[in-house]
N, C-alpha and C positions, 0 to 999 in steps of 0.2 A: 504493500500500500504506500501510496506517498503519502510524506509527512503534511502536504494541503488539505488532506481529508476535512470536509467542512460542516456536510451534513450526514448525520446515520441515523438511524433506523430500527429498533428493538422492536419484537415481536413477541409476546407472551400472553394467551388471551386463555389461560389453563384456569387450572384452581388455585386459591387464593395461597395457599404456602409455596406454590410454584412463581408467583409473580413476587412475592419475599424475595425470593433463590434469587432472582435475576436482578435485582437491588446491587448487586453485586455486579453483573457485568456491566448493570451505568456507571458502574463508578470504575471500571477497569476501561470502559470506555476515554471517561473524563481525564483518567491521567495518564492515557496513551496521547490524546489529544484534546489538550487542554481548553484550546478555543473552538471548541466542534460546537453546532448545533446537534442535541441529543432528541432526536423523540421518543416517545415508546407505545405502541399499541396493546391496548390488553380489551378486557370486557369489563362489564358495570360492576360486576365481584373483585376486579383486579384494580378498580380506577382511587378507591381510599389509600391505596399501598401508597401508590407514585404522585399520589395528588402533593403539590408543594417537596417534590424532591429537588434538592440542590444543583444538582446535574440534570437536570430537563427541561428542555427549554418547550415541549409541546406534548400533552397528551391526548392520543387519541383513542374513541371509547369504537368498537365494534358488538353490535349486539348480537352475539350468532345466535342466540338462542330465544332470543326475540325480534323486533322488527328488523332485521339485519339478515335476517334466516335464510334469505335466496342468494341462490346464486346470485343473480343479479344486483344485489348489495355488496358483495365480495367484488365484484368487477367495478362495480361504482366508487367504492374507497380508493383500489387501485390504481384508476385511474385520478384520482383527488391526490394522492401521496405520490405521485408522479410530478405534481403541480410543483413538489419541493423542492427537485432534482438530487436523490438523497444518492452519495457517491459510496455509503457501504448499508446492506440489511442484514440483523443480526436475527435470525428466527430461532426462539427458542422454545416452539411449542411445535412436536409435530404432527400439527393434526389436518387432515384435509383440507379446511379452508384455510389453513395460514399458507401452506403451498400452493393452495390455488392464488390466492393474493401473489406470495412472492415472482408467480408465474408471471405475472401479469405484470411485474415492477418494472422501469428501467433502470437501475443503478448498474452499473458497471460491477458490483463484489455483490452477491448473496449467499450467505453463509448459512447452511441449516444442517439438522438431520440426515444420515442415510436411510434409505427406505422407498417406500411407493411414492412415484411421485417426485424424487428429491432431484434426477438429474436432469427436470424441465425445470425446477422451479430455482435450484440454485446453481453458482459459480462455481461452489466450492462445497465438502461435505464434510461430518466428522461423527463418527460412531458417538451412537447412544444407548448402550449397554449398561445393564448394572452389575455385568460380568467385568464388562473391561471399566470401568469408571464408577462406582458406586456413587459419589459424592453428588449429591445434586446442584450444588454450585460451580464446583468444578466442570461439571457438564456441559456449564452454560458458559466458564469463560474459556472452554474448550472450542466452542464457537467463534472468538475472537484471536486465540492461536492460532486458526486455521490460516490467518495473514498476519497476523503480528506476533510478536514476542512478548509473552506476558510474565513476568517475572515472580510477584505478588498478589496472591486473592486477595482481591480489598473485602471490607465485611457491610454484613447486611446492613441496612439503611432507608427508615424512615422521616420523611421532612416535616418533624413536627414542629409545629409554629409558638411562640410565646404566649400568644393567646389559649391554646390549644393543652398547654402545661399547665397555665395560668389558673383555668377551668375545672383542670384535673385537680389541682390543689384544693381549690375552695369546696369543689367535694368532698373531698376528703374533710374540710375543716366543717362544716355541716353537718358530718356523721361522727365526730370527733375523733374521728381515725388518723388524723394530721401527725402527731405526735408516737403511732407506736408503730415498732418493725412489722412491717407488711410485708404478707404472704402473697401471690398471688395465686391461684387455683384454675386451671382449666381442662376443666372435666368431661368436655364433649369431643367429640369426632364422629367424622361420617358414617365411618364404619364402627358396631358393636365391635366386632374384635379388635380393635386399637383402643378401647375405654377398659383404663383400671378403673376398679367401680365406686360408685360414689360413696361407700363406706369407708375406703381406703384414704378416697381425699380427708371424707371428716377427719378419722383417726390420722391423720398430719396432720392438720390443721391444729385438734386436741396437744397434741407434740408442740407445734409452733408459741404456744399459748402459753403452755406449761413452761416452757424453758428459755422462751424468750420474752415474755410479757408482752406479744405482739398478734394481733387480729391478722384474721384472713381476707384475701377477696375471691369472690368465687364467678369465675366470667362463663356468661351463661348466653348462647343466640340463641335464637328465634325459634331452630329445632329443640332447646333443651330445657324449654321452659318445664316440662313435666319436673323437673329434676329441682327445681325451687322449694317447695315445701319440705324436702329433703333435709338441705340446707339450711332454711330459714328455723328447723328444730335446735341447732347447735346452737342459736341464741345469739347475741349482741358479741360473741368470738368472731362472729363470718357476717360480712356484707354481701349481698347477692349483686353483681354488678350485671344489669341489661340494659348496651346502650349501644351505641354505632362504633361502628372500628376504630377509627381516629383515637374517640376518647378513652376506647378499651387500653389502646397504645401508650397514649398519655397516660393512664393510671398503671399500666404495667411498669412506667417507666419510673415511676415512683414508689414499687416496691421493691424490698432487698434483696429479694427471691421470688423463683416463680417455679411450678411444676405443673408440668399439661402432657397431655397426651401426643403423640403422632398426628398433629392436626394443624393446619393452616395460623392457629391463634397464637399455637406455642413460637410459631418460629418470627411473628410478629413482636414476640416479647424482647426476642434479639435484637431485629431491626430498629424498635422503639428506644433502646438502651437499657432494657433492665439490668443491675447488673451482675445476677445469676439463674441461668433458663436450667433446666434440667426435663429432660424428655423423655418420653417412658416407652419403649418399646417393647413387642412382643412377637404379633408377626408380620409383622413387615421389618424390613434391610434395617443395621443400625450401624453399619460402618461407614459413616459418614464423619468428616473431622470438624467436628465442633470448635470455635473458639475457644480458648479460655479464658472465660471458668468455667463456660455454659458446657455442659454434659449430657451425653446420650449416655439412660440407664436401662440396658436392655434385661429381662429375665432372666437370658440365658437360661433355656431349657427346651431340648426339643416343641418342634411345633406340628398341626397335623397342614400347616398352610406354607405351598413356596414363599419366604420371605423376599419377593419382589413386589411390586406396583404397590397397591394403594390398600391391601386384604381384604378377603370375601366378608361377604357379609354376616355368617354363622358360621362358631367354631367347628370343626367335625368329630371333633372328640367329646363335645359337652354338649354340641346340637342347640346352642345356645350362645351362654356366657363363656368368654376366651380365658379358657385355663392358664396359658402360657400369662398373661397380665395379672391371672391371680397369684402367681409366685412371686413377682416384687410386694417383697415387705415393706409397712410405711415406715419400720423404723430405719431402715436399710438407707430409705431415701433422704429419712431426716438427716442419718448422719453423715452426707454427702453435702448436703443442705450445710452443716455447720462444721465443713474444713475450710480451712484455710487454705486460699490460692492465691 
């Protein structure tokens, strides 16, 4: 690539822990090429991540799974992101329609996926195995290796605003939770077999209480409302937080700790700055390199599911609730929770 590179082009329109992941290669973007104009495309689930990120100078929303659905919306964008002249595209989802787009791009580099599809739509290509690459951020600045040299993963990266922290605090100070070491708690995922169960959170939470003198928050969307009254029994220990992603960010970014599940919220706790994530695996993949101090704590113990994608939706050994998440102990996790790093 030449060092003029002026405008590029990110692609990420997946699920929401997947546009986290990519936080990462804007910003390996930005200091390969300092003075670029950065855009990034994602979907209405993906547009909280990147809203006010420091390295973006455009975001743009595709709705595939709403009014955006036809083909003929995929050719129409195309042709609109053509109007930029953008000299590299970085596609980091590979899914039919981001290749149909790319297909249809003029940039001189587009960088994607190998697979169906990939040598209409892109320049250049790079395996996306979780054989040969486990890492899902590494995956994606594997994309931008493909023409440059990338020395250092930069880290995940939310642009949250003053206002936006500001907000998060005075909540806190309205529930009087301002003053004590906060836990955060995230308890939901898409899939039952990624959920340690909500007993396990309480009994931390009980732990966090007990030996640090400090409240929980227990971040709960839209699927997991069932899971409130649950909660709301542990008493004035746990706050039940149900609010928009931003300010989940913001309030995660205010406690000293967090623990969640394999799901989109946990890896947000990263990118927001909290400043210890710890993620709870079972079955799905856990050799992924976490920053430090943030920690992947997988069960370790056989599973009846390949530890690849995203895990089925019922165990096949319990027909139910995932065995494999019930062998992480909470005390296990607390005292992970209070080393020092």
């Amino acid at each position: 690539m030449e060092n003029g590179t002026s405008r590029v082009l990110i692609i990420d329109t997946a699920w929401l822990g997947d546009v986290v992941f990519s936080t990462a290669l804007v910003r390996a973007v930005r200091d390969r090429w300092r003075d670029s104009e950065i855009h990034f495309l994602t979907a209405p689930r993906g547009e909280p991540i990147v809203r006010n990120h420091p390295d973006l100078g455009r975001v743009w929303i595709f709705d595939k799974h709403g009014k955006d659905r036809s083909l003929g919306s995929a050719f129409k964008l195309a042709n609109e992101l053509n109007q930029c002249d953008f000299d590299l595209v970085l596609c980091a989802h590979p899914s039919f329609r981001s290749r149909l787009i790319c297909s249809r791009l003029s940039a001189p580099v587009r960088v994607g996926y190998r697979g169906f599809g990939g040598s209409r739509a892109f320049t250049h290509t790079v395996e996306n195995s979780l054989s040969t690459e486990p890492d899902h951020v590494e995956r994606r600045i594997n994309l931008l290796r493909a023409v440059e040299a990338v020395a250092q993963t930069p880290s995940l990266c939310m642009g949250l605003t003053a206002e936006e922290l500001e907000s998060a605090r005075a909540t806190l100070d309205q529930t009087s939770l301002v003053a004590s070491p906060l836990l955060g708690l995230i308890p939901g995922s898409a899939r039952l077999t990624k959920q340690w169960s909500m007993e396990h959170f309480a009994t931390l939470a009980r732990m966090w209480r007990s030996k640090t003198g400090g409240k929980s928050l227990v971040f709960l969307g839209p699927s997991e409302k069932p899971m409130r009254p649950f909660f709301e029994r542990e008493g004035d220990m746990v706050q039940v937080i149900e609010t928009g992603l931003r300010s989940c960010a913001a309030l995660l970014q205010l406690c000293q700790c967090a623990v969640g599940n394999d799901t989109g919220l946990s890896f947000v706790a990263i990118a927001a700055g909290c400043p210890k994530v710890h993620v709870l695996y079972g079955c799905t993949q856990v050799n992924y390199r976490f920053p430090t101090p943030h920690r992947a704590l997988p069960a370790g113990v056989p599973c009846c599911l390949p530890r690849t994608g995203h895990g089925e939706a019922r165990c096949k050994w319990t027909n139910g609730a995932p065995w494999c998440m019930g062998q992480i102990r909470a005390d296990d996790v607390f005292e992970q929770l209070l080393l020092i790093t």
